[in-house]
C-alpha positions in Angstrom: -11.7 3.7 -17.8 -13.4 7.0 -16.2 -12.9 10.2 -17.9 -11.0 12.5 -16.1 -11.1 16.4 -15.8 -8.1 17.9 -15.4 -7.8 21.3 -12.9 -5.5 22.8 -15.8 -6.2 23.8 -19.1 -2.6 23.8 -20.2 -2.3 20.4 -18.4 -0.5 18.7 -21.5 2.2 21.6 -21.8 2.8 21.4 -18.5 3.2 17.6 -18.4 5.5 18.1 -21.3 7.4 20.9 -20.1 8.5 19.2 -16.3 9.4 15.7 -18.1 11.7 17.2 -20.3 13.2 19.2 -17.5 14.2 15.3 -15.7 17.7 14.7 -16.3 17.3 11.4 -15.3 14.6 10.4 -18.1 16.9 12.4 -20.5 19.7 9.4 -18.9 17.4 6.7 -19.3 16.8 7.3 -23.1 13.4 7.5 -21.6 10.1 9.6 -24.0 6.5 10.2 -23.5 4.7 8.4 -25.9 0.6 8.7 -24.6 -0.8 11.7 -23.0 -4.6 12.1 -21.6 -6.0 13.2 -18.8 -4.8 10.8 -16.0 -3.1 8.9 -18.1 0.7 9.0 -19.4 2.7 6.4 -21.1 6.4 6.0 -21.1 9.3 4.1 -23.5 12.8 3.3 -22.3 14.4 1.6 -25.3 16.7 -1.2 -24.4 20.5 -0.1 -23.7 22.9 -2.1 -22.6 23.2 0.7 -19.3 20.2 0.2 -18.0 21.0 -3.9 -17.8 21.3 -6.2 -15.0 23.6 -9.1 -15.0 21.7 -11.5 -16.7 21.1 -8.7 -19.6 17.4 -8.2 -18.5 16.6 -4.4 -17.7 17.4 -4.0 -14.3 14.9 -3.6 -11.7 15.6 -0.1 -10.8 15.7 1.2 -14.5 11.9 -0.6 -15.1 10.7 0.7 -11.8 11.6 4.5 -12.3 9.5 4.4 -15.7 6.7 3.6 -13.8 7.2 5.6 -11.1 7.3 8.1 -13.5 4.4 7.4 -15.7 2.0 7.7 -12.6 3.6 10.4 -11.4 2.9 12.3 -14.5 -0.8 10.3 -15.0 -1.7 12.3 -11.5 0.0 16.0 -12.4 -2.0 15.9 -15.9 -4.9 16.1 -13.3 -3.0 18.8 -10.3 -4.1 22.6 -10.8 -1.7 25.1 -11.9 0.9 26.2 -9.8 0.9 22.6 -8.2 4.1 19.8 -8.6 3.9 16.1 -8.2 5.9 13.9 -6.0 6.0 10.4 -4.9 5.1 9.2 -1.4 4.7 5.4 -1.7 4.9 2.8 -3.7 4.8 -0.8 -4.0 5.8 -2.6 -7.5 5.6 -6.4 -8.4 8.0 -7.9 -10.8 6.6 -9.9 -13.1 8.4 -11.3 -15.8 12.1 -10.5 -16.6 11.9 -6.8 -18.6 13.3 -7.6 -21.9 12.2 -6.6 -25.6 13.7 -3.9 -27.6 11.9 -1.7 -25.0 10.0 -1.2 -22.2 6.5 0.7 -22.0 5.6 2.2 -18.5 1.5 3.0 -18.6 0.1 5.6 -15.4 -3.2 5.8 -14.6 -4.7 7.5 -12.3 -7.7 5.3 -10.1 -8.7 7.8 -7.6 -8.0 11.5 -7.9 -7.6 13.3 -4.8 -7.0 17.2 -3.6 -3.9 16.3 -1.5 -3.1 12.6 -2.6 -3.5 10.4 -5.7 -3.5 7.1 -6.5 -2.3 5.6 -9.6 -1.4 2.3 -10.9 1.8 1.7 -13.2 1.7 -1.2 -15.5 5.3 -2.2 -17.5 5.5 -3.9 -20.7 8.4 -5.2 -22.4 7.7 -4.9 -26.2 9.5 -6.6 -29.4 7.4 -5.6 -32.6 3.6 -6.3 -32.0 4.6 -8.7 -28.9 4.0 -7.3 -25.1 5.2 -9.0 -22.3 3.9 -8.0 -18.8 7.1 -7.5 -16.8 5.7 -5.3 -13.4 2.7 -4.1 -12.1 2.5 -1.3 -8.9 0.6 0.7 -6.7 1.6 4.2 -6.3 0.6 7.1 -4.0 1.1 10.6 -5.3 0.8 14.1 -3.5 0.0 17.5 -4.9 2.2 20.2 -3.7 1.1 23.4 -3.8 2.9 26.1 -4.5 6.0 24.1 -6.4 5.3 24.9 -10.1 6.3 21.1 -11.7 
């Protein structure tokens, strides 16, 4: 993987700072658990509200994890004073997401000044097993002037 340089010394405060301000991670149950420089992991444990039908985790809950985890892959590399939001995306599901949780990996593959693109890979995990349950292709765009 290429090293990245991030734009902001206090990247990793700032990363940490705007996920914790995202009610909706804070509904999913959802946690950072890797930080680096274009690269940011997330955990969802399994609940039974974030459950389809057939008690797999729903589409929607496995796809805003990774949407999230890029998102926060390409701000970890955004100057100060700059947010993050999506502008595309395009996510393949696997494998039905089950495991006692799932595990959303960002990273970043090109950096850009005005757009970014990252890749999001989800994992459904039960002890040491991982399951590869969807894979996308995300676009992101720094805005300046909108403090994340």
């Amino acid at each position: 993987m290429t090293a990245f340089e991030p734009r902001d010394p206090l990247w990793e405060e700032r990363v940490r700072r705007s996920f914790a301000r995202q009610p909706f991670m804070g509904h999913l149950g959802a946690s950072l658990s890797h930080l680096a420089p274009g690269e940011v992991d997330i955990e969802m444990p399994h609940r039974s509200e974030l459950t389809q039908q057939h008690g797999f985790f729903h589409a929607g809950s496995t796809t805003s994890i990774a949407d999230s985890a890029a998102g926060y892959a390409a701000l970890s590399l955004y100057p100060a004073g700059t947010g993050v939001l999506s502008t595309e995306f395009k996510i393949n599901l696997l494998n039905p997401g089950k495991g006692e949780k799932l595990v959303a990996r960002g990273r970043v593959i090109k950096p850009g000044r005005t757009l970014t693109i990252c890749r999001s890979d989800v994992y459904g995990v039960t002890g040491d097993r991982e399951i590869h349950v969807a894979t996308g292709l995300f676009s992101m765009i720094c805005l300046e002037g909108v403090e994340d």
